[in-house]
C-alpha positions, -999 to 999 in steps of 0.1 A, spaced: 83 87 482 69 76 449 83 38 448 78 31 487 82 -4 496 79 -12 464 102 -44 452 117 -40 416 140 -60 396 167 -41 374 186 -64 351 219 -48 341 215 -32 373 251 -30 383 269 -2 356 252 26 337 216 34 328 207 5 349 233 17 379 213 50 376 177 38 380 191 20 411 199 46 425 166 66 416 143 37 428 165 32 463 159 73 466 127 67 461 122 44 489 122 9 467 137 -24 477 157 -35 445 171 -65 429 199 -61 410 204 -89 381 237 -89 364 260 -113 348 293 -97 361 299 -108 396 326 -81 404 300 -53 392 267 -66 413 289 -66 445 302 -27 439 269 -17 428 259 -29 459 282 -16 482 281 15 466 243 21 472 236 4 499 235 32 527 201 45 500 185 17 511 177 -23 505 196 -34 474 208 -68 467 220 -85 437 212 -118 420 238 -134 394 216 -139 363 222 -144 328 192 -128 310 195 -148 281 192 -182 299 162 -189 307 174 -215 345 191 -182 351 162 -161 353 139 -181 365 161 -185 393 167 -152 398 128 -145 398 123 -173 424 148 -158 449 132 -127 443 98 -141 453 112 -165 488 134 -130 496 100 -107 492 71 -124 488 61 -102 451 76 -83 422 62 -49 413 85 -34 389 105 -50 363 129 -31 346 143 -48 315 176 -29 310 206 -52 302 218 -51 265 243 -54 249 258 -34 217 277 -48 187 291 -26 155 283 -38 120 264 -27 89 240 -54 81 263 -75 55 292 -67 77 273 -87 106 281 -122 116 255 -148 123 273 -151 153 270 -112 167 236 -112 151 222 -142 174 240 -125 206 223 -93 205 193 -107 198 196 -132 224 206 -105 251 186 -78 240 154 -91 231 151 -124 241 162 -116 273 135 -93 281 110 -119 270 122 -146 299 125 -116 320 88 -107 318 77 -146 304 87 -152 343 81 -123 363 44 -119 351 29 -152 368 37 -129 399 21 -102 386 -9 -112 374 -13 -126 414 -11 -97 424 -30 -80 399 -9 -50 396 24 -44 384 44 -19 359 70 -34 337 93 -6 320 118 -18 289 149 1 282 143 2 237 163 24 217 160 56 192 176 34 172 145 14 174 127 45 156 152 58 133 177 42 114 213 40 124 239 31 104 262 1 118 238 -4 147 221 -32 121 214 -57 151 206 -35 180 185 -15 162 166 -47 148 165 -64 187 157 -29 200 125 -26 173 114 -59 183 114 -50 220 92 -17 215 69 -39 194 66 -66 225 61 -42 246 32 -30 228 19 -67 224 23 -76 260 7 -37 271 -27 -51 258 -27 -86 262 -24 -77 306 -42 -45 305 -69 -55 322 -50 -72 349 -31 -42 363 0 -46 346 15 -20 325 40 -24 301 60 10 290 93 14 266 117 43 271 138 50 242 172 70 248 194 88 229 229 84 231 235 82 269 271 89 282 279 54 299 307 37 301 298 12 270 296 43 247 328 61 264 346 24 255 330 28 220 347 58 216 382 52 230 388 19 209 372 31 172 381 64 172 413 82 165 401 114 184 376 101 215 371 141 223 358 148 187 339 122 183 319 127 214 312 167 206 300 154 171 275 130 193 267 164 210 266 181 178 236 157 167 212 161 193 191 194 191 195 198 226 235 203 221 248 175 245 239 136 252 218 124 279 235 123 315 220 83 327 199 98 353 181 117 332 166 80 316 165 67 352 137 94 362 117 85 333 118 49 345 107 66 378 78 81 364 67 44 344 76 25 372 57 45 399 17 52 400 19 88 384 16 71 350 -9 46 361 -31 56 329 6 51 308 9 13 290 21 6 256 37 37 246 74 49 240 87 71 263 112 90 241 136 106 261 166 118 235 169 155 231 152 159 204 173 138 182 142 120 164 123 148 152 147 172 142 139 159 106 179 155 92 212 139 105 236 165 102 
């Protein structure tokens, strides 16, 4: 198995994308951490995947720094070492950029990009112990294209393809990687919600998300957890400071339709 005995931390873990590369890291014989905010979701996440193999999960709001390091220190006394972190909670607020409040502004970016920084600000201490480690953060196409009404997710998800670059180099020579996937539009339950509330026509509005990508349909979320699988596990041991784009062929099709 490519992630034997390997303990990782998935933040977000509980719903989704992040549910997904639970479920790939268990299959591929990990011991994982789930760290979500939701109580109700960590416990079914857990029950659900359980018989897969050793999942547990650690109440932890990523954009409070007590909370995570807590959760990293459990994480250490339950295991002893971290060797994946997987920086995937985030949240996703509507709004051109005059339309945004400063409000919703400092939440996504508190969420989505500073959270990721206490996550690996924390978790690297371990790491660099160790001297070996592969941390893989879950950016955004939006991060490389422009999207409009996605003015401060796409801003915190640019900012967290840039750290990731940043921190790639600065523990390169320790053994620690540092990889970014960027999605397209996944079908999870926060983009199904999207759907149902704004639009008038959920149906249409997801073919027309079909419609955009090249590839004629969105991204199932296992198909992102396999390429946290391949960043996570040794295979890409020569693999730190890139972006992993993983989206159909949204980006370089050259024109929004």
């Amino acid at each position: 198995m490519r992630l034997e005995d390997k303990i990782a931390i998935v933040t977000g873990g509980a719903t989704g994308i992040g549910y997904a590369i639970v479920e790939e890291f268990l299959k591929q014989g990990a011991k994982v951490v789930i760290a979500g905010i939701v109580e109700e979701e960590n416990k079914a996440a857990v029950e659900n995947l359980s018989s897969l193999g050793e999942v547990t999960a650690i109440h932890t709001d990523v954009s409070n720094s007590a909370s995570v390091q807590s959760m990293v220190q459990k994480t250490i006394e339950q295991y002893g070492r971290i060797d994946i972190l997987v920086n995937n909670a985030a949240i996703q607020i509507y709004g051109m950029t005059e339309e945004t409040t400063e409000e919703n502004f400092e939440r996504v970016i508190s969420v989505n990009l500073k959270g990721p920084f206490l996550c690996m600000k924390y978790v690297l201490p371990h790491m660099r112990k160790q001297q070996k480690g592969s941390i893989v953060n879950m950016g955004s196409v939006n991060a490389l294209a422009g999207h409009p009404t996605l003015f401060a997710y796409g801003t915190a998800k640019g900012g967290l393809h840039a750290m990731t670059r940043v921190t790639a180099i600065e523990y390169a020579k320790e053994g620690i990687r540092c990889n970014v996937i960027a999605p397209g539009t996944v079908n999870t339950p926060i983009l199904r919600r999207h759907l149902e509330n704004q639009s008038p026509d959920p149906t249409k509005a997801m073919q027309a998300f079909n419609d955009i990508h090249p590839v004629g349909r969105i991204a199932e979320p296992r198909e992102i957890a396999l390429a946290a699988v391949y960043l996570a596990s040794d295979e890409s041991s020569f693999t730190t400071g890139e972006t992993l784009v993983v989206d159909g062929g949204y980006r370089v099709q050259g024109f929004l339709p």
